[in-house]
N, C-alpha and C positions, 0 to 999 in steps of 0.2 A: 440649516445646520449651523454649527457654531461658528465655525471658521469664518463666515459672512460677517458678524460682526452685526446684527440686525438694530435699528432702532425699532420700539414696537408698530411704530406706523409703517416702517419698511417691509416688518414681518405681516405686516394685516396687509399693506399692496399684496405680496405678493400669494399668499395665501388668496385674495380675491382676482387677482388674472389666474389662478391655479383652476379656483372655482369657477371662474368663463370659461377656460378651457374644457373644463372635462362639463361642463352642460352643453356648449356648441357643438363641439365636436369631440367627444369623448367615445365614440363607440369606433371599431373601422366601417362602420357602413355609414354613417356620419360623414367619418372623412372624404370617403369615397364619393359620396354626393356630391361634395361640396369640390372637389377637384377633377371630376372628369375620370373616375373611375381611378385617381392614384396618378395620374398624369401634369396635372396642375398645381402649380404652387399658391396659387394668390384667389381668395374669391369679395368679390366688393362688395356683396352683401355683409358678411362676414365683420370684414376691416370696416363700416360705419357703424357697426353695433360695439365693435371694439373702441371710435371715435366716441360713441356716443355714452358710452361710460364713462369716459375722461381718461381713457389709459393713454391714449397717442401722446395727448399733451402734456404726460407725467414730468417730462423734462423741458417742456415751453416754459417763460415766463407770462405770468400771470398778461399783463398785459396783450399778451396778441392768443389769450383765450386758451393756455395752459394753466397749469398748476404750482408754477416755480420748482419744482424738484429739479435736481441733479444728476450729477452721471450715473451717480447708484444706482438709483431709481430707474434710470434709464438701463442698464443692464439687469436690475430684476427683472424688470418687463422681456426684455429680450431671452432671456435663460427661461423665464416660463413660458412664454412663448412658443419657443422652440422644443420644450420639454413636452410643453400639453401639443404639440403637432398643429399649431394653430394655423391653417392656412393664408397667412399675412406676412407674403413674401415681400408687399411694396413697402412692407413699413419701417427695415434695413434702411433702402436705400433713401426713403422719407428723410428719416433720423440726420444721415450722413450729409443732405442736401441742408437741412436745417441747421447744421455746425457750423456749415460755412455762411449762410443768412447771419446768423446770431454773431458771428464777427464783423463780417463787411459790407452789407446789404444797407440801403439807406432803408430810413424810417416807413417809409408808404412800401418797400418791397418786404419786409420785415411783415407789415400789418396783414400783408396778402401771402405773403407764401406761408411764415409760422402756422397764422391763422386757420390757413386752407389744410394744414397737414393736423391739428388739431378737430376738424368739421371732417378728415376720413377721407381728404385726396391725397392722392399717391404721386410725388415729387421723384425724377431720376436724375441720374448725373452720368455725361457721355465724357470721357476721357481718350479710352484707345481707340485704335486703328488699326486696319489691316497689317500697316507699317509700322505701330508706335505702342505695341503693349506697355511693357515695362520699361522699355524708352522714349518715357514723355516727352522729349525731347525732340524726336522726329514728327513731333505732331505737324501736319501738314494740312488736315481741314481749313479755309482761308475766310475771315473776316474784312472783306473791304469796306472800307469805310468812303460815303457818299454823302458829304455834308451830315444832317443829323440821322441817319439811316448807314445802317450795315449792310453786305451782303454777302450771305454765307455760301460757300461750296464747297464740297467735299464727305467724304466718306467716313462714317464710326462705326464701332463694332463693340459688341460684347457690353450693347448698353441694358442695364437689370432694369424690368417694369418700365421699358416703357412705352411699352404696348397698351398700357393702361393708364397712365400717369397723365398728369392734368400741364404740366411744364416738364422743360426737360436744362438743365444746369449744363451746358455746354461750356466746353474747354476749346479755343480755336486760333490758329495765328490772326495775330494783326500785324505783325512786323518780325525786323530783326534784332540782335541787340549783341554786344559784344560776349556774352555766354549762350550757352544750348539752349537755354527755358527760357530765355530774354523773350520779349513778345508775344508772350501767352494770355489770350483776355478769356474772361467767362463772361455767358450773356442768360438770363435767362429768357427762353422759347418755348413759347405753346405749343402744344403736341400737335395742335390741328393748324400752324402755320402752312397757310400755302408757299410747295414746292418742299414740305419734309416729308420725308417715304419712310417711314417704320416698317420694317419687314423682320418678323420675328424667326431665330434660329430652334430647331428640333433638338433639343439636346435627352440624353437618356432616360429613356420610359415612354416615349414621345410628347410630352410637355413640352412647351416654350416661355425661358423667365429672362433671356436674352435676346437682343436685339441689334441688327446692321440698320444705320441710320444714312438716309441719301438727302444731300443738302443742294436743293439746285436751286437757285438765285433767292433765296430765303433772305427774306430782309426781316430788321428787328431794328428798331429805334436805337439810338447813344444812350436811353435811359434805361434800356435793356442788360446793361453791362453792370455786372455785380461785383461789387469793389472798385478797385485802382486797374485802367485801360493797361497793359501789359504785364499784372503781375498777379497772374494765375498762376503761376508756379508758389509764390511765397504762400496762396490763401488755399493752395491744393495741400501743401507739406505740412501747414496749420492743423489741418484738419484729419489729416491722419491717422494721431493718436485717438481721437476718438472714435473715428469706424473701426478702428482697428481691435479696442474694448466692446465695439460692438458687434464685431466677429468673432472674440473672443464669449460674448456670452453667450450667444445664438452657439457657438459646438459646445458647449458648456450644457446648455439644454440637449440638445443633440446627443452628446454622450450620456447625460442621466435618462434618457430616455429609451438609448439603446438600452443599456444597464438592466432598466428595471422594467423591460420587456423579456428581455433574456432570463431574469432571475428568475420572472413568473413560468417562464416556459419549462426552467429547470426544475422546476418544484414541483412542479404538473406530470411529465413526459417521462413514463416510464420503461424500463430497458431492462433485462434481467432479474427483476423483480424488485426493481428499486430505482425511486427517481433520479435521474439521471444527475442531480444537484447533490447529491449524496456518493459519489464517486474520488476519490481524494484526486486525481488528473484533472478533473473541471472545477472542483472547490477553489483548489491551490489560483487559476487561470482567473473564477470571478474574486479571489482575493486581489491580486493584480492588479484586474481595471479599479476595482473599487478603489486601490491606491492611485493609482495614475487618475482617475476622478478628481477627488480628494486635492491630489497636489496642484489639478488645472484649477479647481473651483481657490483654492487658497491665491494662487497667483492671480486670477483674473480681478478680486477681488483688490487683493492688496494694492494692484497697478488703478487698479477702479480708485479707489481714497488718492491715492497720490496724484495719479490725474489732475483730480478735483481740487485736491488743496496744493498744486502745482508745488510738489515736496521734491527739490535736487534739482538739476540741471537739464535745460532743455533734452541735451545727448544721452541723458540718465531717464528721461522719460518713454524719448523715443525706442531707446534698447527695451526699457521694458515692455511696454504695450506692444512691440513686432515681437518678443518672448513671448508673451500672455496670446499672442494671434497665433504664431507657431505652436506651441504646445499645444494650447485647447483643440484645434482644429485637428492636431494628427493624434488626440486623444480618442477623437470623435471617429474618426476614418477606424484609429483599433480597434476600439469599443465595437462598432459596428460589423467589421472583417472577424471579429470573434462572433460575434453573434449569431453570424451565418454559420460558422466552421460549428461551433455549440449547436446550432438546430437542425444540421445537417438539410435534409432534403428543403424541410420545412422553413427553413432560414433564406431563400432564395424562390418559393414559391408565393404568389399575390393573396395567399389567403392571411398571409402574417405579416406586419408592417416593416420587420429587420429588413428586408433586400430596399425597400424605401430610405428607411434610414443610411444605409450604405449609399445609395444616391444621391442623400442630401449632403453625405461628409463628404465624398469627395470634392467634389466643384469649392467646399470651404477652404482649400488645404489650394485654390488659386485664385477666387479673388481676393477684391482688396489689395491688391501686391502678392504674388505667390512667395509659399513658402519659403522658395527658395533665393527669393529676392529680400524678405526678410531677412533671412541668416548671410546674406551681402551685410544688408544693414545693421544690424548685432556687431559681426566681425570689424567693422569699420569703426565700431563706435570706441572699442577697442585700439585703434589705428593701425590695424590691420587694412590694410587696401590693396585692391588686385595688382599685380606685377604687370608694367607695361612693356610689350614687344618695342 
């Protein structure tokens, strides 16, 4: 569409992940194969065929075996993605691991991890805790340090992919420091380090794309440490804006695909002697989402360019991209919650993909930072800040 802005090579990407999509997995029984009957998000055959076309590393640079493209490119992918239903859940949190490499990773972790996410492994990143959702702050997981060896304990939770994932980006104390976040290091750790216990969470439909992580005297070398030794905090808030555009594109796909599932169903499904999309009460409702579409895809877009050509101030970016994640994401969740109320019985039974889609929006509309820790951060930017007792 226009609003995007396309250069013709951006328009032929994404036209060709359009066309992966609907030959992989374009049918629902396609899908259904390839996830465990509609239960799974992620399948690794799948995600190395999508490696082996070159899409993963649309936004790598050339050198560690990408393509040099940008953040665009990197949200085309994501939006088609999620639009064709493409089952390649690890490649979110791939992406988000890779922001943080491409800032502060030395040369040799750069070669291996970009690399490895480009060749179709699947990279996570563990932040929360039992204790420490949205207050990173309370992170408590403990990093001692033993001459040139670490040793980690403690508990994570609600870590995406990785159960599957080849390393894992961990956030953990090493210390203290005269602020909350002071003493925050990231290390990266091999999924099969002995004394790490991956135990994957059940979440809706019975799939599991989350994960509680147990750290019992896990060690990882000093060279393990990605960045500057206490200052995961500054390379976590770094990174932000760009999962954030890329949650932003993923419900972006999400809603057009709710959309123009439902559109088909209305055009189809008849009721009183006339398709049920031919009623002015339903017309009026799909003109609606089409608007509220429309205005997510213009904003994600526009916050996508600014991004990339770092246009205004830090505070002016960060509002927008937690904007571009709020909106898209609760466009996704209406778009979807119509879809069912629209198909009635059918909107909520396994034989049609809407009750999926409904599954996939919700959980959008909390990670990442939830919504509603977002609009903390919008309002602040503002200088609005919370009243203290």
């Amino acid at each position: 569409m226009s609003v995007r802005g396309f250069t013709e090579e951006q328009e032929e990407f994404a036209a060709a992940v359009r066309q992966f999509a609907a030959r992989e997995c374009g049918t629902h029984e396609q899908r259904a194969a390839l996830t465990d009957g509609n239960k799974e998000q992620h399948d690794a055959g799948l995600y190395k065929k999508l490696a082996q076309a070159g899409y993963l590393g649309v936004s790598m640079p050339e050198e560690y075996g990408g393509s040099g493209g940008g953040i665009i490119e990197q949200v085309v992918l994501f939006e088609e993605l999620w639009r064709g239903m493409v089952p390649v859940h690890g490649a979110g949190t791939s992406h988000t691991v890779a922001g943080v490499y491409k800032r502060y990773a030395t040369e040799q972790q750069k070669k291996d991890v970009l690399g490895a996410i480009c060749e179709g492994e699947v990279m996570s990143i563990s932040i929360s805790e039992p204790g420490a959702g949205s207050d990173a702050a309370a992170i408590s997981c403990r990093a001692e340090r033993d001459g040139d060896v670490f040793r980690i304990n403690g508990q994570k939770t609600w870590c995406s992919d990785a159960q599957f994932a080849s390393k894992i980006l961990l956030v953990a104390r090493t210390g203290r420091g005269d602020r909350p976040h002071d003493g925050l290091t990231m290390f990266e750790v091999p999924a099969d380090t002995p004394g790490l216990e991956i135990r994957p969470i059940l979440t809706m439909g019975g799939g599991a794309e989350v994960n509680d992580l147990y750290f019992t005297d896990v060690e990882v070398p000093a060279s393990a440490i990605v960045g500057e030794e206490g200052g995961a905090w500054k390379q976590v808030m770094s990174g932000l804006n760009g999962e954030r555009i890329v949650c932003a594109a993923q419900g972006l796909g999400m809603a057009q695909r709710s959309f123009d599932d439902l559109l088909a169903y209305l055009r189809q499904r008849e009721q009183f002697g006339a398709p049920i999309g031919s009623f002015q009460a339903v017309r009026h409702r799909i003109a609606d989402l089409a608007i509220e579409i429309e205005a997510a895809r213009a904003l994600t877009y526009d916050t996508a360019r600014r991004v990339a050509a770092n246009e205004g101030s830090p505070e002016s970016l960060i509002r927008a991209t937690s904007m571009a994640k709020v909106k898209v994401t609760e466009t996704a969740k209406q778009v979807a919650l119509e879809g069912v109320q629209l198909m009635g019985g059918y909107g909520y039974t396994l034989e049609f993909d809407m009750e999926r889609h409904l599954r996939l929006a919700i959980p959008a509309t909390i990670y990442a930072g939830t919504n509603e820790i977002q609009r903390d951060i919008i309002s602040s930017t503002f200088g609005l800040r919370p009243a203290r007792s």
